[in-house]
C-alpha positions in Angstrom: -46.2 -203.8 20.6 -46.2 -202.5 17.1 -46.9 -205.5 15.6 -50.1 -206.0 18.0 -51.1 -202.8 17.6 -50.9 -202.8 13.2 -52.9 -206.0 14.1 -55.5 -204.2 15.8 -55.7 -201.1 13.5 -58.1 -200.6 10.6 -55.3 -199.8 7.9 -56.8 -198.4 5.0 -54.7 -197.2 2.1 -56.4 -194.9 -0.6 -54.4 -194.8 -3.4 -52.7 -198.4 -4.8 -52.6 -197.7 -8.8 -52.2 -202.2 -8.9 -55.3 -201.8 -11.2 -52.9 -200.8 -13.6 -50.9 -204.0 -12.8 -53.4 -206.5 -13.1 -54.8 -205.3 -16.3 -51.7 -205.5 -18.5 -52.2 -209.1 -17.5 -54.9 -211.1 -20.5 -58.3 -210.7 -18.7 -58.3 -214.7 -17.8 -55.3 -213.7 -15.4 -56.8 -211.1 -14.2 -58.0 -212.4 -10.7 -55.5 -215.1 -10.3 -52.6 -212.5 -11.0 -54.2 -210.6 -8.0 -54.3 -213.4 -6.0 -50.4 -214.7 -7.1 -49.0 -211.2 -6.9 -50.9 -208.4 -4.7 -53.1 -209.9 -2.3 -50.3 -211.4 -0.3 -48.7 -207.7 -0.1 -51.9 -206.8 1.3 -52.1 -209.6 3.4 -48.6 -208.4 4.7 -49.4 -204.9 4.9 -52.4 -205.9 7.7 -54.7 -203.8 4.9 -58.1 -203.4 5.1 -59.7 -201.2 3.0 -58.0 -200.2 -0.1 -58.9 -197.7 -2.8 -58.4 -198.9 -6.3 -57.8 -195.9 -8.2 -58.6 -196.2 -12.2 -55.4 -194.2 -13.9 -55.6 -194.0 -17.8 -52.7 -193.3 -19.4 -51.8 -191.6 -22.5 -51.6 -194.6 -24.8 -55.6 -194.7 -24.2 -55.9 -190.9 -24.6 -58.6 -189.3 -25.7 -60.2 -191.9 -28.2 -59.4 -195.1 -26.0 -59.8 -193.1 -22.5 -63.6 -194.2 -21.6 -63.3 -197.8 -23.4 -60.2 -198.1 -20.8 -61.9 -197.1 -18.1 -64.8 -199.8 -18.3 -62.1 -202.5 -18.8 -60.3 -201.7 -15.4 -63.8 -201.0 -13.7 -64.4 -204.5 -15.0 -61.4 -205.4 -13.8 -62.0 -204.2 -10.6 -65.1 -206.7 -10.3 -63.4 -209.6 -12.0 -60.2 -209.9 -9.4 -63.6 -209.3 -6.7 -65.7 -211.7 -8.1 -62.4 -214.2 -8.5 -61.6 -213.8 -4.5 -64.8 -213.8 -2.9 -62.8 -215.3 0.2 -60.4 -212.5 0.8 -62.0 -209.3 -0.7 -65.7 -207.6 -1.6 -65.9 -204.7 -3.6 -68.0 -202.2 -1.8 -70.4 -199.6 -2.6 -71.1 -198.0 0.8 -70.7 -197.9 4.6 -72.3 -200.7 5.4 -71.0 -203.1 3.1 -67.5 -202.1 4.2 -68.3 -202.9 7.9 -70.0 -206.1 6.9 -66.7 -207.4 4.6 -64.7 -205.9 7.5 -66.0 -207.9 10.1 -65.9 -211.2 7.8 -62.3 -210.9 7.5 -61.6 -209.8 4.2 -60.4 -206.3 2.5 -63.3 -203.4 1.4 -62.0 -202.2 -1.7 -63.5 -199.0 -3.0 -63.4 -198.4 -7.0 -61.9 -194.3 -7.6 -61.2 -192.4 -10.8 -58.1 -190.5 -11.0 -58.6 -187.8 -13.5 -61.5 -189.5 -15.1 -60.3 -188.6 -18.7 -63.2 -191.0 -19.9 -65.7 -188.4 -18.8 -64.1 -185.7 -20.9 -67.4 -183.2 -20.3 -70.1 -185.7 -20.6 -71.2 -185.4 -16.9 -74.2 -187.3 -17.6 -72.2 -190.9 -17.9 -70.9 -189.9 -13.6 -74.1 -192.0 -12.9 -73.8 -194.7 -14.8 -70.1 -195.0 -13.6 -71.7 -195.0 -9.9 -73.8 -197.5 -10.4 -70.6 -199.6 -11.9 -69.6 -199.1 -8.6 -67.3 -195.6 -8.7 -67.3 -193.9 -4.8 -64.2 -191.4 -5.3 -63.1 -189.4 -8.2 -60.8 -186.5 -9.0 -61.2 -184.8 -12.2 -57.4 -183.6 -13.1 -54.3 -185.2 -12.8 -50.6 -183.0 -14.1 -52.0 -181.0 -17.1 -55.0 -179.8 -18.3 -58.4 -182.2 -18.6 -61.4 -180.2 -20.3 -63.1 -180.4 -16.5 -60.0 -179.0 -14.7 -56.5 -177.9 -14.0 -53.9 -180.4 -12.6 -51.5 -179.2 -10.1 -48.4 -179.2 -13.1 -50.7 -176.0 -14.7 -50.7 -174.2 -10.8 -49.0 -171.0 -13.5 -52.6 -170.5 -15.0 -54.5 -169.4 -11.8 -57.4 -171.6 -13.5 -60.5 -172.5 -12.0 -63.0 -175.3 -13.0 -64.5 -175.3 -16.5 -68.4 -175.4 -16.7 -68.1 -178.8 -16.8 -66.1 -179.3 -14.3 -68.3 -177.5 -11.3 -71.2 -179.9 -12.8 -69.1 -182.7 -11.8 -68.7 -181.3 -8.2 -72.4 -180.9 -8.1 -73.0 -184.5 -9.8 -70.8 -186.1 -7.7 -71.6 -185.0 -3.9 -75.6 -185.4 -5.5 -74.7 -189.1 -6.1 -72.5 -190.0 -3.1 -69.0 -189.9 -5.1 -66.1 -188.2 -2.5 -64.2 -185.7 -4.6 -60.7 -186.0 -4.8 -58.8 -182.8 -5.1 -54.8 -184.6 -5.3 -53.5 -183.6 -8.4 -55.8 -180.6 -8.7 -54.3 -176.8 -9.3 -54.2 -174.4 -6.2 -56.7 -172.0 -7.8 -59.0 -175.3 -8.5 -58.9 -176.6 -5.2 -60.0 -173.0 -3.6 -63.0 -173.2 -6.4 -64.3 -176.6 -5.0 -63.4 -175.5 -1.3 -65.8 -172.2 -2.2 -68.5 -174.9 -3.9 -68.4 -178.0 -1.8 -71.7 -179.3 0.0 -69.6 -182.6 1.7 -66.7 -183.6 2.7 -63.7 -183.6 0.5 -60.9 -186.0 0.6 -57.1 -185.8 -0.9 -56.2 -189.4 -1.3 -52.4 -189.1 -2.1 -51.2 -185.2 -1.2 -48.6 -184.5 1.0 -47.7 -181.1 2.9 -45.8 -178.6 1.0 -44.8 -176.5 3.7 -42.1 -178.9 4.2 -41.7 -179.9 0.1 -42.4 -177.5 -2.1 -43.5 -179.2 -5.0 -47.2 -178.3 -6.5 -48.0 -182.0 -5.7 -48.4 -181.0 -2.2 -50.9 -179.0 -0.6 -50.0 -175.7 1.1 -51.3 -175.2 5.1 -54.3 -173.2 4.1 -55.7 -176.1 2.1 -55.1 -178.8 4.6 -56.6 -176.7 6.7 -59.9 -176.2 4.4 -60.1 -179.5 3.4 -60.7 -180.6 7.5 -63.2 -177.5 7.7 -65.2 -179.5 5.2 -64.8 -182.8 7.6 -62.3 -184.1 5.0 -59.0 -185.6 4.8 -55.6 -185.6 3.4 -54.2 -188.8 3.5 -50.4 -188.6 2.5 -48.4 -189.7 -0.4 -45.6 -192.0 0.5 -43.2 -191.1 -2.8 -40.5 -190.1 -1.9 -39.8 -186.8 -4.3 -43.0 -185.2 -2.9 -41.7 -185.9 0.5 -37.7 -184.5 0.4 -35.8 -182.9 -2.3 -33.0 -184.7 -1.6 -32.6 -188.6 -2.1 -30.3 -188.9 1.6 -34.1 -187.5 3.1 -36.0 -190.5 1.4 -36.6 -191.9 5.2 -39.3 -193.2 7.3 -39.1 -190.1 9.5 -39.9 -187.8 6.6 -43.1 -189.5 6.2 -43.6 -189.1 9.8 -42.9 -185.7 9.4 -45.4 -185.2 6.8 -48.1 -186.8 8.8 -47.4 -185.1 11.7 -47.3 -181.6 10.5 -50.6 -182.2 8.6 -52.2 -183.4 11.7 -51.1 -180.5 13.7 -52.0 -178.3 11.1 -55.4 -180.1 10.4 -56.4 -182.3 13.3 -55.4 -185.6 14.2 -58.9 -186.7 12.8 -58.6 -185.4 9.3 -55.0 -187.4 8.2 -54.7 -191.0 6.5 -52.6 -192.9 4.4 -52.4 -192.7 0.2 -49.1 -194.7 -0.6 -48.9 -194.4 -3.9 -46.4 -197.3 -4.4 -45.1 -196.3 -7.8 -42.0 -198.5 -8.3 -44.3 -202.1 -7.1 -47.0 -200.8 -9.9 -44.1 -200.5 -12.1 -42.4 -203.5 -11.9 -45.5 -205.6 -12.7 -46.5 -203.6 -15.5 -45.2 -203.4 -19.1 -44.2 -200.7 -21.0 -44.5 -198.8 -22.7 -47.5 -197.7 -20.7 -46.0 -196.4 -17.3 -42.5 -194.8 -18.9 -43.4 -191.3 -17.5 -45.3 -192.2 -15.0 -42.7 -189.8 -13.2 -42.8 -186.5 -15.1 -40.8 -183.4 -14.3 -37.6 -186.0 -13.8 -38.5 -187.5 -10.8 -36.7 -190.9 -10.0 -40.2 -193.5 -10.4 -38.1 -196.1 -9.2 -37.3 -194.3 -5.5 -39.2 -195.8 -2.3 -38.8 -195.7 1.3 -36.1 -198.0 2.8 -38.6 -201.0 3.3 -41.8 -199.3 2.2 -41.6 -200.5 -2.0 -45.7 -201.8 -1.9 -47.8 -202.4 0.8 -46.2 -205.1 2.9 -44.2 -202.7 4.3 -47.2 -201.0 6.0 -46.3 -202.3 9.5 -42.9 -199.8 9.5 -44.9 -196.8 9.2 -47.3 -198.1 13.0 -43.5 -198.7 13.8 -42.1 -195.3 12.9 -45.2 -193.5 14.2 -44.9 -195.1 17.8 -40.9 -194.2 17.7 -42.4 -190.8 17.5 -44.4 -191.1 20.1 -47.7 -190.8 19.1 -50.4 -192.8 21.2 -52.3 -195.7 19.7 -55.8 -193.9 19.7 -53.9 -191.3 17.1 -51.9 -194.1 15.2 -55.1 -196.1 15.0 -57.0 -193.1 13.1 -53.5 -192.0 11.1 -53.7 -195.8 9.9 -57.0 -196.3 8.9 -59.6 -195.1 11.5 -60.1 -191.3 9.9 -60.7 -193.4 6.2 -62.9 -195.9 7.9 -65.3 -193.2 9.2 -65.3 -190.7 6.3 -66.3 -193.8 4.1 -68.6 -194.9 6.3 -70.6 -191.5 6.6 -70.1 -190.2 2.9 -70.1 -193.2 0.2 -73.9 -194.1 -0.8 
């Protein structure tokens, strides 16, 4: 039954950092590792539409950060243009249906952070028309748009810059991402925000308090604005304790943000850090886990995206019906992309 009804589902996940992955490959590998190494995970996982987040890290920071960014945007439509059987890169609603319906995966370019921007806000539309459709603007510290959730001790708000970039973004069609942003910058873009809003790998922090995860009153704000939170599968955001790394934590997670949100405002936004890891040399990922947190933890089965079936599993254990699992697994993402991304 499970099995039929993954089948069945629309499973989207918003946040695979295997961008990362491929691009430590030579750029002549660059599609062909994709094909080799992630698209049968996806395959495996039954997913649909997945986000490809572009993360910079601190190698490439500040001088290297936007000359980085192209390289995996061009990335992005190299491993596309290399697998024009099994995947399309997508720019809005319509072109996700239509790759949907042919059988293949809608992937959807993001920035995460978007260090690259620093405060030039006039470059957001040439990055949409490179094909960007999601972006946050802050990932642990401090960017010169934003707070990220590891500075939550300043009370900060967005810089100038950073409250252009809301403006630029929703003007353009680009969802806002608020994971990784600070309390006090999430309740600025929730008092700003003309659109939707979406966190693409943010779990509940009423049951883990870490600044990671978004407190009650955010989740629900962020469905107020006909958003979603679509949960982070990493196991320190989701237990503090390594004997709670299970399957029914996550369920946990999604089911307290659905009662706290609405079943129609909750998704998935994996997040598989060790799989990104073991495919990718250092030293550029060697704290990808600040604060001490074990990079290499997963959930029993759920290491990268083939494992994607156990979570339809774990949700019908719960017993949740389909026509919930169905939007928890991809249905929510499917319609918020549909409606917002232009």
């Amino acid at each position: 039954m499970s099995a039929d009804l993954h089948h069945r589902a629309v499973v989207a996940d918003t946040h695979n950092d295997l961008l990362m992955a491929v691009t430590a490959r030579p750029p002549h590998r660059w599609a062909s590792f994709f094909r080799e190494r992630w698209l049968p995970q996806l395959h495996d996982g039954g997913v649909n539409i997945q986000v490809l987040p572009v993360f910079i890290d601190d190698r490439h920071r500040p001088e290297g950060a936007l000359r980085e960014t192209l390289r995996m945007i061009e990335c992005a439509h190299t491993l596309a243009e290399g697998n024009p059987d099994h995947v399309h890169l997508c720019l809005d609603g319509p072109q996700i249906d239509h790759t949907l319906a042919e059988g293949k995966i809608a992937l959807v370019l993001a920035l995460e952070s978007a260090p690259g921007l620093d405060t030039n806000v006039e470059l957001l539309p040439t990055l949409h028309r490179l094909g960007v459709r999601i972006a946050s603007i802050a990932h642990w510290g401090r960017t010169p748009l934003a707070d990220g959730s590891g500075e939550d001790a300043t009370a900060s708000r967005l810089t100038t810059a950073g409250v252009e970039t809301l403006h630029q973004m929703q003007r353009l069609g680009i969802l806002f991402d608020v994971s990784h942003l600070s309390a006090t910058g999430v309740d600025h873009v929730l008092e700003l925000t003309t659109r939707p809003l979406i966190a693409t790998h943010s779990s509940a922090r009423a049951l883990r308090d870490h600044h990671r995860n978004l407190p009650d009153d955010h989740l629900r704000a962020i469905a107020a604005t006909g958003g979603l939170i679509c949960v982070n599968f990493f196991p320190p955001f989701l237990a503090e304790h390594p004997d709670d790394y299970t399957l029914d934590r996550l369920v946990d997670h999604i089911t307290h943000i659905a009662g706290v949100a609405g079943i129609d405002h909750v998704g998935l936004g994996p997040d598989f850090v060790r799989e990104v890891l073991h495919d990718t040399t250092p030293p550029c990922c060697e704290d990808a886990a600040p604060e001490g947190l074990d990079a290499t933890a997963t959930l029993p089965g759920l290491a990268g995206p083939a494992g994607l079936p156990l979570v339809t599993e774990a949700l019908l254990r719960r017993g949740l019906s389909e026509d919930d699992i169905l939007k928890i697994l991809g249905g929510n993402v499917h319609r918020l992309l549909q409606k917002e991304l232009r």
